[in-house]
N, C-alpha and C positions, 0 to 999 in steps of 0.2 A: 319443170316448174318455171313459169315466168313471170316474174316481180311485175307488177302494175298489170294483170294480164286484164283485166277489169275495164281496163283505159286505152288495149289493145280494139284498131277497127276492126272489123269484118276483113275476112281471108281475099275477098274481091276487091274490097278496097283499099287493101295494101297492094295487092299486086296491078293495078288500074295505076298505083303511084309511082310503083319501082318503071314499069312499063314508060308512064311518064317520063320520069326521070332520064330512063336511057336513051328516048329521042331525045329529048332536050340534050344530055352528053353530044349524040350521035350528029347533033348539027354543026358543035364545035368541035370534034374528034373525031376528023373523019373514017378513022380505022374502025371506028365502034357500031359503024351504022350497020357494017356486015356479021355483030358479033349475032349467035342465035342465046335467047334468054327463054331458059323453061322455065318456070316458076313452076314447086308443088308444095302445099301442104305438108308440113311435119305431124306423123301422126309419131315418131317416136323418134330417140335421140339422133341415131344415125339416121333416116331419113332415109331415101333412094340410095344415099352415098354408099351403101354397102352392098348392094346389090345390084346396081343399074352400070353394068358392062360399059355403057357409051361416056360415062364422068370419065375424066381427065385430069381435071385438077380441083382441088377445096383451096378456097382462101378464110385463112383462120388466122385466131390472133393466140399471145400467148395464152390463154386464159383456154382456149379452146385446143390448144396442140395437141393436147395428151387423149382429147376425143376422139379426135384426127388420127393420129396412132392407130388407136382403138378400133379406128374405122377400117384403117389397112388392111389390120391384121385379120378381120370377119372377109374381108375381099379378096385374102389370101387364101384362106378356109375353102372359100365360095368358088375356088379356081380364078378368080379376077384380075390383071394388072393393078397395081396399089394405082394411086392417085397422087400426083405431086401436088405440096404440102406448100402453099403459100403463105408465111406467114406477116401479119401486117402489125404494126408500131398500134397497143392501145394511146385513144386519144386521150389529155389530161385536161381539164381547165382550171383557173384557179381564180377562186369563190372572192367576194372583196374583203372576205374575213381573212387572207392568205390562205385556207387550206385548197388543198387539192382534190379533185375530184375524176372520177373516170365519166368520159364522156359518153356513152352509149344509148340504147333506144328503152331505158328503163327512165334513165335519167332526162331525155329529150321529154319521154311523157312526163316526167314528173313539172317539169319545166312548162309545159304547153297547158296541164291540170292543174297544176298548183299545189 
């Protein structure tokens, strides 16, 4: 289930953007211009992660670790080396009302939608 999924683009034109994205990085960082990026479709929570031999690593945040686990341990099942487990600081902003909010791609849409 994904909040604002309504306000989600099309699967091409999100990956047309990260694609973007990663030259634009890979001009100013030049370690990144050699990284390889597969994008695929999630048709269900784990994704490829739990199957696909050649991953290496998941970068997750806390909010996700315990999925990540979860992933492992099917990759374990599955004969697979686990994947190392990177996990990243969720972002916070803080609204002009003082409270806090999480910064994420529900919230980015809600932001860009209104």
């Amino acid at each position: 289930y994904k909040a604002q999924k309504h306000n989600l683009q099309a699967f091409p034109e999100r990956c047309a953007a990260v694609q973007g994205f990663m030259l634009l990085l890979g001009s100013v960082v030049s370690h990144l211009s050699t990284v390889n990026i597969h994008l695929v479709e999630l048709e269900d929570a784990a994704g490829p992660a739990a199957t696909d031999p050649s991953l290496q690593a998941l970068v997750v945040s806390e909010e996700t670790a315990a999925a990540a686990t979860a992933i492992n341990r099917q990759r374990q099942e599955r004969g697979l080396c686990e994947v190392v487990l990177v996990q990243v600081p969720i972002l916070w902003q803080t609204r002009p009302d003082g409270k806090r909010e999480k910064v994420s791609s529900t919230w980015l849409r809600q932001m860009l939608n209104g």
